[in-house]
N, C-alpha and C positions, 0 to 999 in steps of 0.2 A: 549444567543444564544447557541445552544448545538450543542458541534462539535462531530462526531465519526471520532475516527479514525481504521480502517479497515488494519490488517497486514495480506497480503494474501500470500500464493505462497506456493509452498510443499518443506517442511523443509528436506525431504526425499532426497531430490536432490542438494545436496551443495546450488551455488547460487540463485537456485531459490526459497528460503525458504529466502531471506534476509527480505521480508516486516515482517515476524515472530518473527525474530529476534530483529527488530528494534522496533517492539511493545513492546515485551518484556522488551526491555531498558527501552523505554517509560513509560512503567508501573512505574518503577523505581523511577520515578523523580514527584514531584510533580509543577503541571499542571493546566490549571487552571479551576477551581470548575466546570465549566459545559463541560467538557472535560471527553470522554469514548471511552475507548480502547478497540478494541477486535483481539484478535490471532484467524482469521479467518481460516487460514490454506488456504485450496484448498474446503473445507466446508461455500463456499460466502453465498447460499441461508441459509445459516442459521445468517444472519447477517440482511434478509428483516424484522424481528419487531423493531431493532433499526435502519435502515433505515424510517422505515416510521415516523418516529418520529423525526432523528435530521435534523437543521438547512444549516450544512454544514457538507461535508465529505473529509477526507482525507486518501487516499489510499497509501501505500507503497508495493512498490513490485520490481520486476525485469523487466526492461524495456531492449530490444533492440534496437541498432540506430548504429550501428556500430563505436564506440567509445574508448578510453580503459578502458578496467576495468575495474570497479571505480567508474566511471563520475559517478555523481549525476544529474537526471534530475528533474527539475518541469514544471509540463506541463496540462493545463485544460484538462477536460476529453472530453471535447466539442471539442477538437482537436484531440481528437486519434479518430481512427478510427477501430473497433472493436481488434481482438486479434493483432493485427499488433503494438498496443501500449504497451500493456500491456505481458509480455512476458511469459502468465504462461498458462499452464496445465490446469486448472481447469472445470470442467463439465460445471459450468455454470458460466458465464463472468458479470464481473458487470454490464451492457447494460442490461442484460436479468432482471437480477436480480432488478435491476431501475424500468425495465417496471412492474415486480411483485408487485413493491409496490405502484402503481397504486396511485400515486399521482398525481394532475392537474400539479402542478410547481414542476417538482426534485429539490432538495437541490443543490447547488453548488459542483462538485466533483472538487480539487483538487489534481492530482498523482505524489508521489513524488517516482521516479524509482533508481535502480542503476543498471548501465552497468555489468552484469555479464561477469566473467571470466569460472567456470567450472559449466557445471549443468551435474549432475552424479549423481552416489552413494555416498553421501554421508552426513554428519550430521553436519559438519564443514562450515564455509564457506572460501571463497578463501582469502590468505592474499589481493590481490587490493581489494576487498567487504571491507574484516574486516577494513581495514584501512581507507576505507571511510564511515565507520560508524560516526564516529565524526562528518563528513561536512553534512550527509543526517540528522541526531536529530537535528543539528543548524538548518539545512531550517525547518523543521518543525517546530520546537519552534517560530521560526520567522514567521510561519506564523498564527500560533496559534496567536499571540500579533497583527496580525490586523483584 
């Protein structure tokens, strides 16, 4: 089964660039064989030819839910409800970008969020983010093993 996982949000903006970040990591660590990463940025539709082709996806990015800073969420995508879950900037929204790749069955989207603290200027992200990086690469890894 080939999973993509998808790090979106604009890195431009403190927290709202953590899914970037957290690919990043991910790159890092080895994973298992049918496993691909891509630092999508706020540039989603360029993710629709490995879309049309994996099995399952999982998304990282900046989620709002009013929370503190930090929280880690996982949450199917089948439950968010367009930009309202997903917390990012971006032109075009994964929904959109799904319908693009005009498959009969979508893949399964899994999104694993974290509760931003600042989204700004800036290239950093906020110590509650940084410090929940640990807890958001466990849920992934954990869910990469089922």
């Amino acid at each position: 089964m080939q999973t993509l996982i998808l790090g979106i949000g604009n890195e431009l903006l403190g927290d709202e660039g953590v899914g970037v970040h957290a690919a990043r990591l991910l790159r890092e660590e080895s994973l298992p064989k049918q496993t691909k990463i891509l630092e999508v940025g706020t540039a989603i539709l360029d993710a629709l030819p490995d879309l049309e082709q994996a099995d399952r996806v999982i998304i990282l990015d900046a989620m709002k839910d009013d929370q503190p800073p930090g929280t880690v969420y996982k949450i199917s995508l089948d439950h968010c409800s367009g930009t309202s879950c997903i917390a990012s900037m971006h032109g075009f929204d994964i929904f959109r970008v799904l319908a693009l790749a005009g498959r009969s069955t979508p893949p399964p989207v899994m999104v694993f969020g974290v509760e931003p603290q600042e989204i700004g200027w800036s290239l950093e992200l906020s110590a509650s983010v940084a410090k929940s990086m640990p807890y958001l690469l466990d849920a992934v890894r954990a869910e990469l093993m089922n």
